[in-house]
TORFI-247235 format. One record per residue (C-alpha): x negated, y negated, z negated; residue number from 1. Coordinates in Angstrom, 2 decimals, padded with zeros to 5 digits, m for minus. Example, Ala and Ser with C-alpha at 12.3 -4.5 7.8 and 13.67 -1.06 7.14 Angstrom:
2
{{m012.30 004.50 m007.80} 1}
{{m013.67 001.06 m007.14} 2}
END
This chain:
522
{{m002.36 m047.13 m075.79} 1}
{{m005.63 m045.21 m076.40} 2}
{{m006.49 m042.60 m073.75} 3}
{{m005.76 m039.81 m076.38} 4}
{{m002.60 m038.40 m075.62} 5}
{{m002.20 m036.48 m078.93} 6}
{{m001.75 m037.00 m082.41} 7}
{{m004.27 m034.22 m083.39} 8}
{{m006.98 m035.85 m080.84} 9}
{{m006.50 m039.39 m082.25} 10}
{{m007.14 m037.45 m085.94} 11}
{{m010.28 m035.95 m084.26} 12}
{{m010.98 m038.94 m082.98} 13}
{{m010.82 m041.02 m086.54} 14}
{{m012.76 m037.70 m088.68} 15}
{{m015.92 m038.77 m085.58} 16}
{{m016.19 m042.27 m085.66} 17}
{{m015.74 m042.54 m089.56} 18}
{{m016.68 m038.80 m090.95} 19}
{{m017.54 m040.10 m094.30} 20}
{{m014.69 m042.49 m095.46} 21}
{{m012.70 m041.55 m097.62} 22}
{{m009.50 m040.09 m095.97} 23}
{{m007.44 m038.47 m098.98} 24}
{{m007.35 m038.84 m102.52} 25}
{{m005.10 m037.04 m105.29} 26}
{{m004.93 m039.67 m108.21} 27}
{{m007.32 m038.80 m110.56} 28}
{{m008.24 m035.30 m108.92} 29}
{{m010.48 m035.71 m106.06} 30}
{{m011.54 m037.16 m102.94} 31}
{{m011.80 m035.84 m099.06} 32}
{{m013.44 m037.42 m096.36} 33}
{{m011.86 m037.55 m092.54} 34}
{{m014.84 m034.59 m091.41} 35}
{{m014.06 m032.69 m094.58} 36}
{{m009.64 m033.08 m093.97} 37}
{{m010.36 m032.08 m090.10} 38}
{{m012.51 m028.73 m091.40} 39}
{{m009.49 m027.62 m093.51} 40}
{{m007.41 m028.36 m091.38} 41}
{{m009.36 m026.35 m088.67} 42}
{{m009.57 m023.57 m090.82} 43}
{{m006.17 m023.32 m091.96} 44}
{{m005.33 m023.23 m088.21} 45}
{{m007.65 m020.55 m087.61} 46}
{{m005.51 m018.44 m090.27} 47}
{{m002.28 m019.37 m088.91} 48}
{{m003.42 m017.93 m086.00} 49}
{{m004.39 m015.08 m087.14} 50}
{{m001.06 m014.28 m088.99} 51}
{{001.01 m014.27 m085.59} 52}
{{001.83 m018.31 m086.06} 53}
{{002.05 m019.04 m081.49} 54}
{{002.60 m021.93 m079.84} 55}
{{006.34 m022.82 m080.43} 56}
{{006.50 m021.13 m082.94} 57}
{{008.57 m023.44 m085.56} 58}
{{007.12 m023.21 m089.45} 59}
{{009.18 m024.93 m092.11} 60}
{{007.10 m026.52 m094.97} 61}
{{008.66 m027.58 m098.32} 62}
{{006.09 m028.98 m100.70} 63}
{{005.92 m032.30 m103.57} 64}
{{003.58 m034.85 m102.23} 65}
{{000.67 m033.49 m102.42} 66}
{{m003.06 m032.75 m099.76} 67}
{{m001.72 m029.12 m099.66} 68}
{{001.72 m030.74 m097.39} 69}
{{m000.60 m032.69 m095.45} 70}
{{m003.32 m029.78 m094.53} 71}
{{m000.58 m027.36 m093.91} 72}
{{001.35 m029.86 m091.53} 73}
{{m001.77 m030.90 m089.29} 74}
{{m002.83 m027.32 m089.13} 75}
{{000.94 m026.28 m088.22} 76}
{{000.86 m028.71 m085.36} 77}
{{m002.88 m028.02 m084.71} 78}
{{m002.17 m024.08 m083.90} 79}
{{000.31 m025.80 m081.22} 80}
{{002.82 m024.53 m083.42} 81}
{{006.43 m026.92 m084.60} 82}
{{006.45 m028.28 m088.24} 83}
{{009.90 m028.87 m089.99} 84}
{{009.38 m030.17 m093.10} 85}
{{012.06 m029.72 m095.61} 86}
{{013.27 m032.29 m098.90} 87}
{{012.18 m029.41 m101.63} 88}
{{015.55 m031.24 m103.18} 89}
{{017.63 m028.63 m100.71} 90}
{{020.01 m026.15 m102.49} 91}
{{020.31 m022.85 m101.12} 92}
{{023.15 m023.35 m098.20} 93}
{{021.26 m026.72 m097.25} 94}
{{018.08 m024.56 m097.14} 95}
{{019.82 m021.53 m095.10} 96}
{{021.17 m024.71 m092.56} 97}
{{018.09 m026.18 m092.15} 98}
{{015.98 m023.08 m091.52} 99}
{{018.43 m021.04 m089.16} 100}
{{019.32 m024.43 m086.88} 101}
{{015.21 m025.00 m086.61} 102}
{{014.76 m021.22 m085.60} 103}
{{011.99 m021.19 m088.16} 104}
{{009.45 m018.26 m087.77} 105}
{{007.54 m018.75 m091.45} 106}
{{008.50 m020.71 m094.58} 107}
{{005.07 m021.78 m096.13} 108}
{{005.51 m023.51 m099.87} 109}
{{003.24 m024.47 m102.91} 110}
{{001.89 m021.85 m105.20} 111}
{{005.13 m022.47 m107.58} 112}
{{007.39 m021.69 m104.65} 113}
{{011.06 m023.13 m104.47} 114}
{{013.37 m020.52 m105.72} 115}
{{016.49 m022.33 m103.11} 116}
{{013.83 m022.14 m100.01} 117}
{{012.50 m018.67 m100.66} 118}
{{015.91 m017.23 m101.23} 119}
{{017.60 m018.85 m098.40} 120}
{{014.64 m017.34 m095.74} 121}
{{014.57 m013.96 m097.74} 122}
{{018.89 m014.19 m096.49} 123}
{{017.07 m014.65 m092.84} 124}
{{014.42 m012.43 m092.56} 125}
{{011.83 m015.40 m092.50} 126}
{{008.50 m014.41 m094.22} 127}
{{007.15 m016.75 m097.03} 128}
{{003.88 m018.02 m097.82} 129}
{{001.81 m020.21 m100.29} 130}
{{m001.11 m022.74 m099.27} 131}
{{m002.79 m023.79 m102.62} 132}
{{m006.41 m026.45 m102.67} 133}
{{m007.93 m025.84 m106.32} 134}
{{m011.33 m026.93 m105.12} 135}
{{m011.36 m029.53 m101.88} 136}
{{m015.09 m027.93 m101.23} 137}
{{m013.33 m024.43 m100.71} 138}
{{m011.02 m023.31 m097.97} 139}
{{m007.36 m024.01 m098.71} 140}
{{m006.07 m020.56 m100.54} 141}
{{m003.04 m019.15 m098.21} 142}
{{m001.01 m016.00 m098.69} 143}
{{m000.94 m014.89 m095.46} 144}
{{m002.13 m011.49 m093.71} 145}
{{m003.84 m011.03 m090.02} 146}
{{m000.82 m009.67 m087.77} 147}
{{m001.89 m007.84 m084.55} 148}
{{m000.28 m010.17 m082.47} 149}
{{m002.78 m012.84 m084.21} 150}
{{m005.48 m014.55 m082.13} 151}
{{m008.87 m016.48 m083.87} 152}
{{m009.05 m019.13 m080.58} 153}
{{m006.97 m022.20 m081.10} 154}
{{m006.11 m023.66 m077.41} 155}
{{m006.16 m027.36 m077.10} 156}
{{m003.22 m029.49 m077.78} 157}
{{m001.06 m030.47 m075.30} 158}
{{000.51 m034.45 m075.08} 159}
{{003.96 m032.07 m074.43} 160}
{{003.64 m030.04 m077.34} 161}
{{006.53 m030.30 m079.61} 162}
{{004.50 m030.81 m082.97} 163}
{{007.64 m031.91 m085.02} 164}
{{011.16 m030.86 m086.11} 165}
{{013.10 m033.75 m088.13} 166}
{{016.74 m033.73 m088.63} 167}
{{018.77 m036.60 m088.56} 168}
{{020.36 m037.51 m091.91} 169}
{{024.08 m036.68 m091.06} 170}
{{025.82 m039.34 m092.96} 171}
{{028.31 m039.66 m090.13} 172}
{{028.08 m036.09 m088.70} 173}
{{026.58 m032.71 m088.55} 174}
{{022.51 m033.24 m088.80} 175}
{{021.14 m033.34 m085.31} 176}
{{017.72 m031.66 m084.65} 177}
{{015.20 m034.34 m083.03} 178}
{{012.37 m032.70 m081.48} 179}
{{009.45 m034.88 m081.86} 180}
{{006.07 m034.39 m079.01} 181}
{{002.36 m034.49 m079.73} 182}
{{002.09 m037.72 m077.37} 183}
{{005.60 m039.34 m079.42} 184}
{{003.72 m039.11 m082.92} 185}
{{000.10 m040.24 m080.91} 186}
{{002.29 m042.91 m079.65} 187}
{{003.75 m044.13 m082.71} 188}
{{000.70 m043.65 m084.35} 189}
{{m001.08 m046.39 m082.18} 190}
{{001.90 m048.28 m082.41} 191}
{{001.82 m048.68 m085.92} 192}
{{m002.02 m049.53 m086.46} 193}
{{m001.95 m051.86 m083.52} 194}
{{001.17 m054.19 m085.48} 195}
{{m000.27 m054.01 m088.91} 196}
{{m004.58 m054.26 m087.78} 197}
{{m005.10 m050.99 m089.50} 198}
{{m008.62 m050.45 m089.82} 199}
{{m011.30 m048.22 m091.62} 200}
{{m011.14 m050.58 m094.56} 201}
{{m007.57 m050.57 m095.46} 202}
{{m006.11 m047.98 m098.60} 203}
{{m002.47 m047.24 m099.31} 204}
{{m000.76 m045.24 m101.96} 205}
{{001.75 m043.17 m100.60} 206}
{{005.15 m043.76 m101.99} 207}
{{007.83 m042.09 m099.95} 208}
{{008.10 m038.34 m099.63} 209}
{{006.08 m036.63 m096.77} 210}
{{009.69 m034.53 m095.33} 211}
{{010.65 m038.16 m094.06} 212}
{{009.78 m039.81 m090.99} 213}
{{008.54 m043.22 m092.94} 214}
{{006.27 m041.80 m095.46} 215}
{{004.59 m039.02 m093.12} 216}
{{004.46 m041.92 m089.95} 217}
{{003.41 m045.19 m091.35} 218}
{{001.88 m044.13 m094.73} 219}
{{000.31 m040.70 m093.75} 220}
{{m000.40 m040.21 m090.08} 221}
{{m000.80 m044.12 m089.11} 222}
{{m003.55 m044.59 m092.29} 223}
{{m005.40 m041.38 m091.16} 224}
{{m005.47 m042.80 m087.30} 225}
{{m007.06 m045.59 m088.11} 226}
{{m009.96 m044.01 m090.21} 227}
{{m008.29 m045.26 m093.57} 228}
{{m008.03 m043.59 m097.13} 229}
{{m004.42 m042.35 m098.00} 230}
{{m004.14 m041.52 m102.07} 231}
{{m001.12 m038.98 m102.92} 232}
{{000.28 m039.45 m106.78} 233}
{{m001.00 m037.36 m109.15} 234}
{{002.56 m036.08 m109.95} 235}
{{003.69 m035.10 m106.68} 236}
{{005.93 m037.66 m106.39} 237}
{{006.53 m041.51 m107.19} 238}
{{006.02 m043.03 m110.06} 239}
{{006.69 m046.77 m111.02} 240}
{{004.55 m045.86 m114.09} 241}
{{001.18 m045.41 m112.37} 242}
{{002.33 m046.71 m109.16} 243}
{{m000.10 m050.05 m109.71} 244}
{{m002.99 m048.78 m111.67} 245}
{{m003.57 m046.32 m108.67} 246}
{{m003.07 m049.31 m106.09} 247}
{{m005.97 m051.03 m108.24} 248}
{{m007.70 m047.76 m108.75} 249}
{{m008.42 m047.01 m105.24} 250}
{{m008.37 m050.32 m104.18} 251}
{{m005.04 m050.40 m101.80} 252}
{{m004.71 m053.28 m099.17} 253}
{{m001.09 m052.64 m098.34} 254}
{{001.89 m050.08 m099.20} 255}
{{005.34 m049.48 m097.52} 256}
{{008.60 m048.63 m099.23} 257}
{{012.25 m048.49 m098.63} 258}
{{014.13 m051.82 m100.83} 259}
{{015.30 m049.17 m103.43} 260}
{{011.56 m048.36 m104.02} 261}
{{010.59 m052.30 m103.94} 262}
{{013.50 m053.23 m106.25} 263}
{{012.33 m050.69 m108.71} 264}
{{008.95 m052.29 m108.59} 265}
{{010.19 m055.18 m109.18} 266}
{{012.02 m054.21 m112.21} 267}
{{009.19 m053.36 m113.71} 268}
{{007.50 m056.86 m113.27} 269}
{{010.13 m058.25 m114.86} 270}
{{010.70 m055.51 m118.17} 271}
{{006.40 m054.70 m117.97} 272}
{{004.42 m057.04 m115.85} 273}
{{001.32 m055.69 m115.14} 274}
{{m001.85 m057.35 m116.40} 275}
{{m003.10 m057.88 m112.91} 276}
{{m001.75 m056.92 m109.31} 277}
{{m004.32 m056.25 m106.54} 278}
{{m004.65 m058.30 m103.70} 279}
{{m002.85 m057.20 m100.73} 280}
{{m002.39 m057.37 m096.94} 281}
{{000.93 m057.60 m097.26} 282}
{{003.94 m055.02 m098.32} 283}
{{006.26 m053.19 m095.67} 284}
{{009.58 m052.44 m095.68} 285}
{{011.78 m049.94 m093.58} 286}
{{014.58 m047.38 m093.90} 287}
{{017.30 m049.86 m094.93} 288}
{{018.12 m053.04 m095.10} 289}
{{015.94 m055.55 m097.27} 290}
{{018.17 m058.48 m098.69} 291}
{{016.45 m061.87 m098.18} 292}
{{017.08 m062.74 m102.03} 293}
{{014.68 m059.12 m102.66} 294}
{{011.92 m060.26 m100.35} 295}
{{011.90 m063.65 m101.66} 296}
{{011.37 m062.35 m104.76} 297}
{{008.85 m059.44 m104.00} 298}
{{006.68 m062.39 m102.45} 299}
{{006.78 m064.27 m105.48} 300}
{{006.04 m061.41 m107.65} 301}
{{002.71 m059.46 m105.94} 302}
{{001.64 m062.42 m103.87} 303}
{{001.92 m060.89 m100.43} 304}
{{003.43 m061.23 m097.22} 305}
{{006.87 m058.75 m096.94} 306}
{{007.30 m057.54 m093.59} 307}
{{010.76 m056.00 m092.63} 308}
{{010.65 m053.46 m090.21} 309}
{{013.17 m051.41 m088.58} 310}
{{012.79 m047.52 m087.70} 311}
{{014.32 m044.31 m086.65} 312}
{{013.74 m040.65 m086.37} 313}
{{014.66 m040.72 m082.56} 314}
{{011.50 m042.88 m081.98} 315}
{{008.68 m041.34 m084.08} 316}
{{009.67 m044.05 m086.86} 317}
{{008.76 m047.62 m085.93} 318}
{{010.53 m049.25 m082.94} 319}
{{010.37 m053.11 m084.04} 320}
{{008.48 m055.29 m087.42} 321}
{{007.79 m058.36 m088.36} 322}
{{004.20 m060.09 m087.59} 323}
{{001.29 m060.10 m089.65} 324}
{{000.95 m064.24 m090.83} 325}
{{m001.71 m064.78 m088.30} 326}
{{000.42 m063.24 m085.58} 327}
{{003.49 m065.16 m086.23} 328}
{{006.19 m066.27 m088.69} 329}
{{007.97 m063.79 m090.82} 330}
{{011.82 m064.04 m090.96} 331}
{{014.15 m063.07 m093.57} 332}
{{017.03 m061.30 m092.42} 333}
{{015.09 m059.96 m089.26} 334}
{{013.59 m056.71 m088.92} 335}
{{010.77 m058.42 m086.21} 336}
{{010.21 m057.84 m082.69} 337}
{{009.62 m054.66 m080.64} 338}
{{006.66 m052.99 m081.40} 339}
{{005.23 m051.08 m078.72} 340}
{{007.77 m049.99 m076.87} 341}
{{010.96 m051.92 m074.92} 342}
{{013.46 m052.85 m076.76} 343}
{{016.72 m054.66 m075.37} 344}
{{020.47 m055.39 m076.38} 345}
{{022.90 m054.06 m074.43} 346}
{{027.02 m054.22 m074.09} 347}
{{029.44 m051.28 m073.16} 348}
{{028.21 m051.63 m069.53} 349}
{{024.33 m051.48 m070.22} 350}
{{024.06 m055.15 m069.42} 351}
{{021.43 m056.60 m071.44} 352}
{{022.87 m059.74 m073.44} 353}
{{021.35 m063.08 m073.36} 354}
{{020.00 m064.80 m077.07} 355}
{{022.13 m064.56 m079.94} 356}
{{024.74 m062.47 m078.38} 357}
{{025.38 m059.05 m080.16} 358}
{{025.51 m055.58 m078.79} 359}
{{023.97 m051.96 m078.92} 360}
{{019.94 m052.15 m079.76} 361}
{{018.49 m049.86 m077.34} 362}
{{015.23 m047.94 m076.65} 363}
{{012.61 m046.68 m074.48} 364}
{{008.81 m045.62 m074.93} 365}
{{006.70 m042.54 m075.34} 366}
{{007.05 m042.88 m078.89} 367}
{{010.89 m041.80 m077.90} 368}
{{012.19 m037.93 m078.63} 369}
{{013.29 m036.74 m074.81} 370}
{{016.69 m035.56 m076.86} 371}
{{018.06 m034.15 m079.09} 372}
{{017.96 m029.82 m079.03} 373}
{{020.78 m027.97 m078.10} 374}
{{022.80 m030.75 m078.29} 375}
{{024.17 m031.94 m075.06} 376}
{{026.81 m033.81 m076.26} 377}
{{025.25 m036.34 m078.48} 378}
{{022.21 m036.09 m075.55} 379}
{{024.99 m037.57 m073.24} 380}
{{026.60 m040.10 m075.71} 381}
{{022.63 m041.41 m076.47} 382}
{{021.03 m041.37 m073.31} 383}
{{022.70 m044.10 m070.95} 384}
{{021.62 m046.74 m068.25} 385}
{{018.07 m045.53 m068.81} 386}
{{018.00 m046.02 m072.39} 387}
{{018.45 m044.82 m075.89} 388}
{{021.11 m046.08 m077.39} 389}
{{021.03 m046.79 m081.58} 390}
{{023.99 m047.11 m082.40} 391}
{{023.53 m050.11 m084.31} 392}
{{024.42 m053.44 m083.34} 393}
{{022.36 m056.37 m083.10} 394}
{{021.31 m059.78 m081.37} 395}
{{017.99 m061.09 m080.03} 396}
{{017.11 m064.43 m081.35} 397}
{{015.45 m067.02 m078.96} 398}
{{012.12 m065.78 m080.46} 399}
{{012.67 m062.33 m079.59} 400}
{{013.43 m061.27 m083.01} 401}
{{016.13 m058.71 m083.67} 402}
{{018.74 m059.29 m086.27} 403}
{{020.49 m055.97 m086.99} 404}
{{024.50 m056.35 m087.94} 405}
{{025.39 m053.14 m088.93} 406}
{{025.94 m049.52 m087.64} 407}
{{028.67 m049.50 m084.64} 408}
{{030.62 m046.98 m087.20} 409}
{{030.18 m048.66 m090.26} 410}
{{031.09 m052.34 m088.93} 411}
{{034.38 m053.24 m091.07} 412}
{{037.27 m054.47 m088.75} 413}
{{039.45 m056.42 m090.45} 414}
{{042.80 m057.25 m088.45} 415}
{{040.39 m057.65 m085.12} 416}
{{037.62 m059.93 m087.66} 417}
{{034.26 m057.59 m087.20} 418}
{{032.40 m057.94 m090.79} 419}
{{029.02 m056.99 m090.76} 420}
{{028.53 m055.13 m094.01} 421}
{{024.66 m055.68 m094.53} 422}
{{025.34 m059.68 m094.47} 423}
{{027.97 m058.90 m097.38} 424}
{{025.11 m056.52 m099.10} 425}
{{022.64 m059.09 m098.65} 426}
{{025.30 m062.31 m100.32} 427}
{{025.58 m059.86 m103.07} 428}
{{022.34 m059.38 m103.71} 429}
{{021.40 m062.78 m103.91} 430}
{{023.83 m063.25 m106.99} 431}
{{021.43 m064.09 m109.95} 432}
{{023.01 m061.06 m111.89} 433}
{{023.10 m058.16 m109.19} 434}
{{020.71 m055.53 m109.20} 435}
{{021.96 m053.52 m106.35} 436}
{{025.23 m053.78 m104.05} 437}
{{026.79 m052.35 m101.03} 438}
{{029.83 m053.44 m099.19} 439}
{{032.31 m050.88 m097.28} 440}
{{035.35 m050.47 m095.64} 441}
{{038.64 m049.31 m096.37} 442}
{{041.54 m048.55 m094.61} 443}
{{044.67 m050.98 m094.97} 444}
{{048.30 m050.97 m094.22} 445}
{{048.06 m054.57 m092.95} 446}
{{044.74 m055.44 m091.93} 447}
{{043.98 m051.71 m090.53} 448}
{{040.17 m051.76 m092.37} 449}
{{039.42 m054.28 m095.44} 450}
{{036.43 m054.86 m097.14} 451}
{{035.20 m053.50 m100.83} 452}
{{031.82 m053.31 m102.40} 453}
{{030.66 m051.92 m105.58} 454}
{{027.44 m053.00 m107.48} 455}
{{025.17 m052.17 m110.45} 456}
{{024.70 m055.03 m112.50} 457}
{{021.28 m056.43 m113.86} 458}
{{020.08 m055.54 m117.39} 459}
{{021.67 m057.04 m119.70} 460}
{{023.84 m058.97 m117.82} 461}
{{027.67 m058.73 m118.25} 462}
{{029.32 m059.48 m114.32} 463}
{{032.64 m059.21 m113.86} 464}
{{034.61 m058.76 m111.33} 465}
{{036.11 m061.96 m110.58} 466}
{{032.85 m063.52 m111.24} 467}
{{031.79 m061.23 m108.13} 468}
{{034.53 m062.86 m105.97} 469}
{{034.26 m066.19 m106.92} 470}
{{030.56 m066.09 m105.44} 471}
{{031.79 m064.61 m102.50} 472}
{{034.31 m067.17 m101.70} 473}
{{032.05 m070.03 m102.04} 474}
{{029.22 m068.80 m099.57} 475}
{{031.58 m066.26 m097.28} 476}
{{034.15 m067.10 m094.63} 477}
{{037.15 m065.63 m096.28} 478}
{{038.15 m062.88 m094.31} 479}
{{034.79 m061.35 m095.47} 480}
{{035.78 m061.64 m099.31} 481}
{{035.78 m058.31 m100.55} 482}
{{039.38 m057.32 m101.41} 483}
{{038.36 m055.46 m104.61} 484}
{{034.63 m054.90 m106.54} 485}
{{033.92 m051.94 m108.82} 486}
{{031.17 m052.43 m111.52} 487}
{{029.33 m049.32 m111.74} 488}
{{025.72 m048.05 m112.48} 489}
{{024.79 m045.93 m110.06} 490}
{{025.09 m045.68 m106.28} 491}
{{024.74 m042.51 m104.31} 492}
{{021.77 m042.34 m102.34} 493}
{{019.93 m040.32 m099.73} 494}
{{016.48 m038.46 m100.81} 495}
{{014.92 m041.56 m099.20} 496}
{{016.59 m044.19 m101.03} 497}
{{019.37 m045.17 m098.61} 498}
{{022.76 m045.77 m099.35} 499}
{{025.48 m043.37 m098.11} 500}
{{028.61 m046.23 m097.34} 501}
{{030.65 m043.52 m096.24} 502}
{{029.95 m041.81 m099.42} 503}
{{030.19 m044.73 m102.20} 504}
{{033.35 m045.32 m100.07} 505}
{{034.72 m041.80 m100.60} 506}
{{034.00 m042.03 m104.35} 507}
{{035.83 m044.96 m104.67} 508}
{{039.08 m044.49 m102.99} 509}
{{039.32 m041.33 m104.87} 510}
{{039.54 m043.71 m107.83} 511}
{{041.52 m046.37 m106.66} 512}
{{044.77 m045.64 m108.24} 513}
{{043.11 m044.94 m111.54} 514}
{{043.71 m047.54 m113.93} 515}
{{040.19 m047.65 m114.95} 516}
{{037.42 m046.31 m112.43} 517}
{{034.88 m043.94 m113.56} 518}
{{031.20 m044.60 m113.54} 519}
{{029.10 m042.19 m111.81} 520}
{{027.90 m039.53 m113.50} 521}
{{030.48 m039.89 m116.27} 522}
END
């Protein structure tokens, strides 16, 4: 790893060596260059500082995709201070949870607010304020006032600093808070340019929302490390609809996307090719699992290597990806090998298991979070034999590349038959007609657990369910044959495209005696 210990010196670090490449674009709007981002980012430290913000101090952020989120976040973490950025999504009680279980000191927004956010921290005494760039040339406009405990010095970062407050998404429990160290995001950060050869010359257009650990990590933070240009959509937010012309516009080498993202691209190709697709790098993919039958098409579509990679909060994102083509083979199904940290399979007993034998995917690197805060229970349960522990299950191929089965809770067990329900999703998927699928458990008088799945059917295509099971008896063993398939068209899904098993299983049990099922939404 580089001798910087810090994310905010490896930033430094990039605005020297390349000070007049571009670093940040909004479409359309304008252009800053790495010295320019690192002087409003100074400055807006400067005022933070001067407002009472200390080191420690934790400052919630809720913004769209936009330069103001990713000034205000390096200047946060820049004043030694913790950012906790927040899905702008959030109702009110989410908002109120969020806030009071990060002890957050200051809720900054855009100038349009978020009426949820800003009544939530008026309920706990948390002051608000606005950060708003009309003119990149100008200071960033914030609505903050000097406080007599402010200071205008700004001491140097520290590798131990905690510089960022994620929470875990809770799909199986209460959200746990992972406190996240200058040296873990530095870490990651070299981490990530070092497996993809980031460099000065690459461009991405940032897809996935800046509250999330893959969008601010690998698109933000990793593109900026390496003295690259980052462009923000014009809207705030993605859009399929200018996605590509602002990939050609700004001349983008590579982008990275969760598979809901990448199979609404590729949707598009089919219903509105574009006239022309830039050439690229190659295309990432993280947050869930990517179906072979997707990345064999998205390869055939924009002419690019897809490499699947596999991530967590815990670890400051990235923990193991697939090779760039002149670093090795790509595999389909596998999420890569370790990337810059160890990485090793373990069983109940932390022994690590030889080739092709499943067990527990564990951790351990400085990208890791030291634990999780005020939380000594799940602390315990995570941190054994030296390691972190997942909590997925997996197997080491006799290349070294890890092939994920499933989440220890969400593995179907079927009379004592473990099913893995991503090789189901993935079978599914491959099914000419299926546009998106996801298999789950059940419970079951006889078998204890059996398996279901729902999917959304392509356009215009008329599936059935018996069509669905037919398919699935002539390429799956049978005891992996789901038991019942609901047609449907539209599957539940986190704010970063995942999908919630527990929660399309919830829906549909509640349905199950009904003699016809509901769509969602209906």
């Amino acid at each position: 790893m580089d001798k910087i210990y810090t994310l905010s010196g490896v930033l430094k670090k990039a605005a020297g060596e390349f000070p007049t490449r571009r670093a940040l674009s909004v479409s359309g709007k304008y252009d800053i260059t790495h010295a320019r981002l690192q002087e409003l980012i100074q400055d807006a430290a400067t005022r933070l500082a001067l407002s009472g913000v200390r080191p420690g101090d934790v400052v919630a952020l809720t913004f769209p995709t936009t330069a103001e989120m990713v000034i205000m976040f390096l200047a946060v973490i820049r004043v030694r201070a913790v950012a906790a950025p927040l899905n702008s999504a959030y109702t009110q009680d989410e908002f109120e949870f969020y806030l009071s279980d990060s002890e957050s000191k200051l809720l900054l927004t855009s100038k349009q607010g978020s009426a949820a956010a800003q009544a939530a921290a008026a309920k706990l005494n948390i002051p608000h304020a606005t950060a708003e760039l009309s003119d990149p040339n100008s200071p960033i406009e914030l609505t903050l006032t000097q406080s007599d405990s402010g200071c205008d010095s700004l001491g140097e970062n520290d590798p131990n600093d905690v510089a960022l407050f994620l929470h875990t998404s809770g799909t199986t429990s209460r959200p746990k808070g992972v406190p996240l160290t200058q040296l873990n995001l530095a870490a990651s950060v070299h981490n990530i340019k070092s497996a993809y050869k980031l460099t000065e010359s690459d461009s991405t257009v940032i897809v996935l929302p800046l509250f999330h650990v893959h969008g601010l990590m690998t698109g933000l933070l990793s593109s900026l490390g390496a003295g690259a240009a980052v462009t923000l959509p014009a809207a705030g937010r993605f859009s399929a609809s200018t996605f590509w012309s602002d990939m050609r516009a700004y001349k983008a080498t590579w982008y990275t996307a969760v598979p809901t993202i990448h199979q609404i691209l590729l949707d598009r190709h089919v219903s509105k090719p574009e006239p022309e697709y830039p050439r690229l790098r190659f295309i990432r993919s993280c947050s869930a699992s990517l179906a072979p039958a997707i990345m064999e098409r998205l390869e055939e579509a924009f002419g690019a290597p897809v490499l699947e990679a596999y991530a967590m909060t815990e670890a400051a994102h990235m923990m193991a990806t697939n090779p760039l083509p002149e670093d090795g083979p790509h595999k389909s199904g596998s999420v890569g090998k370790a990337a810059g940290q160890e990485l090793a399979v373990l069983d109940e007993n932390g022994v690590p298991q030889p080739a092709n034998a499943s067990g527990e995917v564990c951790i351990r690197g400085l990208n890791v979070t030291k634990g999780y805060r005020n939380n000594p229970e799940a602390n315990k349960a995570a941190f054994g034999f030296g390691w972190f522990h997942t909590g997925d299950v997996g197997f080491l191929d006799e290349d070294g590349y890890l092939h994920l089965v499933g989440r220890i809770k969400e593995l179907i067990n079927r009379g004592g038959e473990k099913i893995s329900p991503i090789e189901v999703d993935a079978l599914l998927l491959s099914h000419p007609d299926v546009a998106q699928a996801v298999a789950f458990g059940v419970p079951d008088d006889k078998y204890g657990e059996e398996i279901n799945c729902a999917i959304i059917p392509r356009e215009d295509c008329n599936i059935d369910e018996s069509e669905v099971v037919a398919y699935c008896k002539k390429n799956l063993a049978s005891f992996k044959v789901p038991k019942r398939v609901f047609i449907t068209d539209y599957l539940p899904k986190t704010a970063t495209g995942k999908i919630q098993r527990r929660i399309v299983a919830e829906h549909f049990l509640s349905q199950i005696s009904a003699a016809k099922v509901p769509k969602f939404g209906a």
